[in-house]
Each structure stands twice: as structure tokens, then as C-alpha cells.
N, C-alpha and C positions, 0 to 999 in steps of 0.2 A: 365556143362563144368568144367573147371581145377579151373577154380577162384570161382566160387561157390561151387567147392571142399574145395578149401582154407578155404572160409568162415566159411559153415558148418562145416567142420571136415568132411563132408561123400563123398562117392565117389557117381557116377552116377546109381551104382545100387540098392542105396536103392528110387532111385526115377521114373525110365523109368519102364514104364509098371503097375505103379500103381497109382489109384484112390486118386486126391485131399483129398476128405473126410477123407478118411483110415489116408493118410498121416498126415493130420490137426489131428485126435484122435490121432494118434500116439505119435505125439509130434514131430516127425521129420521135416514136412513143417507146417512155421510158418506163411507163407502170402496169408492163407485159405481166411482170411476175405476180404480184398480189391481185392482180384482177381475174388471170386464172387459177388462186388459189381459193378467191373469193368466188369463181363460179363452181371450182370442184365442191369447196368445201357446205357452201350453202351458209356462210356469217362473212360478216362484214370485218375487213381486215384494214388495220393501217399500219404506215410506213414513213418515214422522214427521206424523202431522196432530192438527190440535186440534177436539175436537168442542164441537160449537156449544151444545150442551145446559149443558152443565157447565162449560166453557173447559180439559179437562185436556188436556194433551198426551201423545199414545198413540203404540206405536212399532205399525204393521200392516201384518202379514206375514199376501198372499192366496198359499195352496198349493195348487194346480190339483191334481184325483185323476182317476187314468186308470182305463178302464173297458179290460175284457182282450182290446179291438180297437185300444188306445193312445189311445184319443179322451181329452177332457176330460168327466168326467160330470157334476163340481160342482168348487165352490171351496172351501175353507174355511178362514175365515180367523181370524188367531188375533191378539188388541191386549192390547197392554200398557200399563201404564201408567206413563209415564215423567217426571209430572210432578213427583214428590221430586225425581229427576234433574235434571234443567232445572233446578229451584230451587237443586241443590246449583253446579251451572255456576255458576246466576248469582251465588251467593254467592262462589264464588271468585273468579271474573272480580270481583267490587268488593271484593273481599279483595287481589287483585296491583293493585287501581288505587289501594288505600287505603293497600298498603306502598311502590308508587312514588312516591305522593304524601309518606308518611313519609322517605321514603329521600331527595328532595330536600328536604324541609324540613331532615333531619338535614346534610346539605350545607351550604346555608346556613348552619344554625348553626355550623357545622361551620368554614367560612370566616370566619363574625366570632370567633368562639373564634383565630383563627389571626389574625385582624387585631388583634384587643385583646393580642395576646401578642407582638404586632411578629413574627410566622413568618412567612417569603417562601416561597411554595411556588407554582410556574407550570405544571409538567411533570405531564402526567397521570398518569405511574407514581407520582408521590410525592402526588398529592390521594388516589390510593386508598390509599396507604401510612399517609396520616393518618384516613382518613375508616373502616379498620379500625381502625386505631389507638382512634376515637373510641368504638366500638362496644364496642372490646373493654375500655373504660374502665368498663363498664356491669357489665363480671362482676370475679371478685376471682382468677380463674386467671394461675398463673404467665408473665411475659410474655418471652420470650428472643430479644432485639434482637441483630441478625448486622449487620456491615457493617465498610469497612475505617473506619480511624482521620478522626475531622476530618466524618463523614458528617452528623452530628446527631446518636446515638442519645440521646444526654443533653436534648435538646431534644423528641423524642417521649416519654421517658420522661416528662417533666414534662406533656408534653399529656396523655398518659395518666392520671396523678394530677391535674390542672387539671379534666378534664371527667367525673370521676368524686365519687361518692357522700361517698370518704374525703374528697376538698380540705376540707369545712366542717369535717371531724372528727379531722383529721391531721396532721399533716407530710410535707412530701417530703424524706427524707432519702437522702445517696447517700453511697456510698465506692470508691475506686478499689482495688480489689485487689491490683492488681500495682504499687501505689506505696507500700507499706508493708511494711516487713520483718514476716516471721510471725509472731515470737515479739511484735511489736506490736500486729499485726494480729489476732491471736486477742482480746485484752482491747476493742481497739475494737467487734470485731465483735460480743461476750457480755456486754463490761463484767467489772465485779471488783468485790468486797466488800473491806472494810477489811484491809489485813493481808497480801491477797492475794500479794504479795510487795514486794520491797526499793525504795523509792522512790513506789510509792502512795500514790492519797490516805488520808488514815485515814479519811475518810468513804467511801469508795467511788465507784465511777460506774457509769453505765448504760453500756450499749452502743448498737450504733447499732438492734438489731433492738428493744430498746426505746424509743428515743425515736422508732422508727418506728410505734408500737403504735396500729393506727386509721390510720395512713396508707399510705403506700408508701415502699419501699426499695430502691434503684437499687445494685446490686452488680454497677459496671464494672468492667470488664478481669477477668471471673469465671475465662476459661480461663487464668489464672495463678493460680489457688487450688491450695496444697500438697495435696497427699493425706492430710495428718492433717485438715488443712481442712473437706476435700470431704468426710470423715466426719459431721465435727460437724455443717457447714450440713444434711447431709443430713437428720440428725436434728432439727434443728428444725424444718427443712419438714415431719416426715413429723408429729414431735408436736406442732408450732404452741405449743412452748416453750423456753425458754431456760434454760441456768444460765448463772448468773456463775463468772467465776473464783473459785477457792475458796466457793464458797456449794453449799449443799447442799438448795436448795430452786428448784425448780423457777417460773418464773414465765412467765405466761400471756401467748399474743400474738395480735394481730389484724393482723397485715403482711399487705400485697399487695407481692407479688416482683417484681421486673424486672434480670432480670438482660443485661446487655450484653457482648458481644465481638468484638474485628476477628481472633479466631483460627479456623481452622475444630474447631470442637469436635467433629465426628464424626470425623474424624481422629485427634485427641487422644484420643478414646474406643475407636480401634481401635488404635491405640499403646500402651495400656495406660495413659496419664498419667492421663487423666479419667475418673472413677467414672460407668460407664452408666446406675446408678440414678439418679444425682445426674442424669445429660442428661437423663434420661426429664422426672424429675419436673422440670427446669429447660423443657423446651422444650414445653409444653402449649400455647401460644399463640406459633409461631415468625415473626420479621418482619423482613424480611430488607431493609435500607437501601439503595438501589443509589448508589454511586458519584457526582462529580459529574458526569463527565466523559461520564458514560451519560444524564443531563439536563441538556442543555443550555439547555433552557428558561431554568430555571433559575439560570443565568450573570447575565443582563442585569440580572433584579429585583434579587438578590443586590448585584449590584457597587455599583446606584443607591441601596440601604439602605446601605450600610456607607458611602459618598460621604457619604450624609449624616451619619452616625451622626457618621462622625472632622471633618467640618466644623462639627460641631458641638462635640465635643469639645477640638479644636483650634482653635475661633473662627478659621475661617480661610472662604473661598468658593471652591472649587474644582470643576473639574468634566471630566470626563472626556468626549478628544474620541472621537463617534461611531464613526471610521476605527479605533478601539483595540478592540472589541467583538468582532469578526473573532479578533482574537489572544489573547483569552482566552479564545476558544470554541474556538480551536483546537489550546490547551496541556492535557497532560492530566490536569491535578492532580490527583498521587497523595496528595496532605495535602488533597485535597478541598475543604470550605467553609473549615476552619479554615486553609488557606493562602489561598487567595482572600483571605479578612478580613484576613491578616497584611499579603500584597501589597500592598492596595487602602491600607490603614492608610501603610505607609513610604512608597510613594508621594506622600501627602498632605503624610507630613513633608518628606520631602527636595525635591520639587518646589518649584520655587522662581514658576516663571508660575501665572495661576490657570486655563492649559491645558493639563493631563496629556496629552503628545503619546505617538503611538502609538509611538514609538520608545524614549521611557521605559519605556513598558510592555515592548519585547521586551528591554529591559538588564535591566531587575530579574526578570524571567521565567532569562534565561540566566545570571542568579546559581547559580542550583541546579542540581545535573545533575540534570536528570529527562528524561523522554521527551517532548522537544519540539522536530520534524520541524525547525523551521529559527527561529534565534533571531531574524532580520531578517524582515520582511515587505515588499514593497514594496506599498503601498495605494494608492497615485497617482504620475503623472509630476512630478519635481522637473526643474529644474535641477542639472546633476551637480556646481556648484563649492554650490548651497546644501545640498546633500544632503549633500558631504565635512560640510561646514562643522557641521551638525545633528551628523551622528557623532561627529565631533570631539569638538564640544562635552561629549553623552553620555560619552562615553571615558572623559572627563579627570573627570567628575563621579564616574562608576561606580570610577576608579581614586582619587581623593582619601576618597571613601566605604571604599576599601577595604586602602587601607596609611597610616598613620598619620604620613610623611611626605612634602614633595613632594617630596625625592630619591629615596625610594624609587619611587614613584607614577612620575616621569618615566624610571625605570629600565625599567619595568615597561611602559610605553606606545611606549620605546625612544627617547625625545627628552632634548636635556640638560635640566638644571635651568632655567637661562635661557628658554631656548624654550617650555617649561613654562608659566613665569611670564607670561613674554607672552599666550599664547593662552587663561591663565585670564582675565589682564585684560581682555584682548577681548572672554571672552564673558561674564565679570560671574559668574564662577565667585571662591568663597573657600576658605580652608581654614581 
């Protein structure tokens, strides 16, 4: 017929009236094979072949017909033409090689954006945690950062605004929510006109959702927003405007949100404290920080940045011995990075050799009560008079660090005053 004209290129007479076989030698019909497997076999066979005329690719189904003793009488077969198909394959197939191909470039860049910004990130849960982060820097949707206290989220936030459109045309501005009284809080957040009330400026101020206007604005610790609060913010999200305190004229805004919290806010939304509408429209883009103590990785980069950071800070050269890595990895900092940094920081000062022994590490660890299995480790076989002697020494540091006299301090470790004194001068301890 016309469409199998199309396919092949040939008209109907080079095929009516002549022998499969011939045809098949010929080169002209190309679906010898399955038509006589389809008439040996007695079922219907298909096959994806390309004919040689044209080069298209045809899908061909031969259907054997029974004659009413069951025999096969003929075949007929029916082709299609499947070469849009095929083409559309292959465009996908270089469509998924072109966006993997994007997708590690986006990595890369993704990792010098994170090294130009001094960010330590080793742990595979948190390269994906930035490298969304980076993606979702490209749109202007609300972004609502979960995690406990000390995690980063102020530090994504900033990558977020860093690798996004607004950085050339913006500010990154932030405020903590739950560290300003409300009746404060509302004029920071809207700003005020002159007059506004008792102690303002006479010129007025902006607020923060203005001087965020074209950039981004970081609204920590969000699930401590009052409920008169949760009204207003509501309402500028929904109209992308603001008034001031006392002013009666609306003005116009281009914020990208991020709002951040270590509370769980669907809880708070099903206690009644937090306005659902306000979650909805706050959590459009939710991303959720894990913990340090769930990345381990983590730990080691971290410690070796902040080493240097405060050796530099403190013009001093210290360095933390290998045996103590074990014990950091094994505490479970509930104050997360921001206790790490604090740690790593006192340590630098109050150590006095320029080799942070692992022992130091488990006394300033067993300062805090937190959930840490055992404050002592033993890493290696000592000598048990050098071993007293090391703890000792720790003891009387950790107790002079922490009462303000040596009679107190030797009260407390159980020794006289005397005794005390001796064994600081021993070990080159002062107070």
C-alpha cells in the first residue's frame, strides 16, 4: 500500500507477484526472517528492523492466518514506523547526559563557591544539603531552614543569597526573632515614620524588610514570632508590601525569605501557637540541617579550620594531637558546630604546650553535662605513675580555670593549700 510505499521508497510493483526468497536475496524485502518464522511457527512474531532503502526504523509484527483446518494460509504483516521515536530516545538519552554533565559542573562550582567562602563541608548528607541549597538559590521561593541550634543555618542562608541573582543587587540582611522584645521587634521588622511614637527618630527608619528590598532576608528563630506578628509578616508575604509604623502608605518590596528555626514548627501549628497559613506559605522550599553528630565526617575538617583560624587570631602555633580526633567524634555535641568552634577556640587559649593532648580534650569536653559516654578515654598504654601524673596535672588546671582561688581550688580537688602549691610548681601550672 501508499504508506509502505513511503517507507520503503518503492512502489507496489516491485513486490506483487514476486517470491518472498527472491525478494529477501534481492535486498529489497527485509522481513524474510520473522515472516517465515511466523509461518513455521504458527504465532505472531515482532521485530524492530531498519530498512535499507530509506534507513528508517520500523517496528514489524508478522500475524500468521489460519485456514478452518488450523493450518497457516498466509502471513500478514503490518510495520510501523518508529523512527520519530528512536529520535525522541535519542534526544533524551543526550538530554539526561547533557543535565549530568550540568549537574557535575553545578558541583564544582558549587564546591569553589564553598571554598571562596572558607565553608567546610566533607559529609555526603550536607554536599546535598548545599548543592540544593545552590539550586534553590536560582528561584526567589520562600526558603524554611529546620535544624537544631549551632547547625549552620545562618551560613546556608548566606550561600543561598551568595549564589543567587539578588547578591549583585541586594543585601543579605538577617534578624533574630526571638532576641528582641515585640514591642521592639515590630518597628525593626516594618520600620516607622517620624513621630511614630515617644523617643524616635524624627526622621524615621526603615525596617529590615526594606533594606532587604532586591536582596534577601534571613528571619531567625521565626517559631518565636508573637501571634500579632505572625499576622502582619503574613501579610507582607501575601502582598509583597509593607507599611511603617504609623505611615499610611504602602511601600513596595522585592524580598527573597528565609526563614530559619531549631523549633519544630508543625507542632507549634498543631498547638495552636503558629498560624498555618503563615507555615504553609513559610515552608515552600523546606531544608532540613542534620545535626553534627549525624556527620561525622565532618568533625576532622572542621576542627583543622577553626585550629587555624584561632592560631592565627591568637598568633600562637598549635596543633592538635591525632589520638584526640577519636574523642571528638565520639561526643555528641548538642551546641553542634557552634560548640566545636567554642571548644577548639579555649583550648588554644588555656593550653599552654603547642601539643593539645587528648586528655585536655576529655576535661574541657566533661566541663558541660551533655551526653558523653565516658569523659576519660584511654588511646594508648601509659605508665601508670605517668598517667597519675598527666591527670594530675589536668585536675589542678581544670580546678584553677574554675574557682577563682587556690584555697578554694585545693578544697575542691581535696588537697591542702600547701600541697597544692607544690604540685602546681612541679608541673609549671600558674594562677
Amino acid at each position: 500500500n501508499q504508506a509502505h510505499a513511503r517507507l520503503t521508497g518503492l512502489d507496489a510493483s516491485h513486490f506483487i507477484g514476486q517470491n518472498i526468497d527472491d525478494l529477501f536475496e534481492k535486498g529489497i524485502f527485509q522481513y524474510e526472517s520473522i515472516t517465515i518464522k511466523a509461518l513455521r511457527e504458527g504465532r505472531t512474531i515482532t521485530s524492530v528492523q531498519k530498512i535499507s532503502t530509506t534507513g528508517k526504523q520500523v517496528l514489524v509484527t508478522s500475524n500468521p492466518i489460519f485456514d478452518i483446518e488450523g493450518n497457516v494460509s498466509r502471513v500478514v504483516n503490518n510495520v510501523r514506523d518508529i523512527s520519530e521515536l528512536h529520535e525522541l530516545n535519542e534526544e533524551l538519552r543526550e538530554s539526561k547526559l547533557l543535565a549530568t554533565r550540568y549537574q557535575t559542573e553545578l558541583s564544582l562550582l558549587m564546591l569553589e563557591r564553598l571554598k571562596k567562602d572558607k565553608i567546610i563541608v566533607e559529609s555526603p548528607g550536607m554536599m546535598k544539603i548545599f548543592n540544593l541549597a545552590i539550586r534553590t538559590a536560582q528561584t526567589d521561593a520562600t526558603v524554611l531552614l529546620l535544624g537544631e541550634s549551632g547547625v549552620g543555618k545562618e551560613v546556608l542562608s548566606r550561600v543561598i543569597h551568595n549564589t543567587s541573582n539578588r547578591a549583585a543587587r541586594g543585601s543579605f540582611i538577617q534578624i533574630n526573632c526571638g532576641a528582641i522584645p515585640e514591642n521592639l521587634l515590630e518597628s525593626e521588622l516594618f520600620g516607622y515614620e517620624h513621630g511614630a511614637f515617644t523617643g524616635a527618630n524624627p526622621h524615621g527608619k526603615p525596617g529590615m524588610f526594606e533594606l532587604a528590598h532586591l536582596g534577601t532576608l534571613l528571619l531567625d528563630e521565626i517559631g518565636d514570632l508573637s501571634a500579632s506578628l505572625q499576622v502582619k509578616l503574613l501579610r507582607v508575604l501575601q502582598e509583597q508590601e509593607v507599611y511603617r509604623l504609623g505611615g499610611t502608605k504602602p511601600i513596595k518590596l522585592d524580598v527573597r525569605i528565609i526563614a530559619a528555626t531549631n523549633r519544630n514548627i508543625w507542632e507549634r501549628v498543631q498547638a495552636g501557637t503558629f498560624r498555618e497559613d503563615l507555615f504553609y506559605r513559610l515552608n515552600v522550599l523546606p531544608i532540613e540541617v542534620p545535626p553534627l553528630r549525624e556527620r561525622k565526617e565532618d568533625i576532622l575538617p572542621l576542627t583543622m579550620h577553626f585550629i587555624l583560624l584561632y592560631n592565627e587570631k591568637y598568633r600562637v602555633v598549635k596543633r592538635l594531637d591525632p589520638k584526640a580526633i577519636p574523642i571528638l567524634e565520639a561526643y555528641s555535641w548538642p551546641g553542634n558546630v557552634r560548640e566545636l568552634q567554642n571548644v577548639l577556640e579555649r583550648l588554644l587559649v588555656v593550653t599552654e604546650e603547642a601539643l593539645i593532648q587528648p586528655l585536655q580534650v576529655q576535661i574541657q569536653l566533661s566541663k558541660f553535662k551533655t551526653k558523653f559516654n565516658s569523659p576519660i578515654t584511654v588511646n594508648e598504654i601509659l605508665p601508670i605513675q605517668q598517667a597519675k601524673e598527666m591527670l594530675e596535672k589536668e585536675l589542678i588546671i581544670m580546678a584553677f580555670d574554675s574557682y577563682p582561688s587556690i584555697r578554694k581550688a585545693a578544697e575542691v580537688l581535696g588537697l591542702d593549700h600547701s600541697n597544692v602549691m607544690r604540685k602546681a610548681l612541679k608541673y609549671g601550672i600558674k594562677k
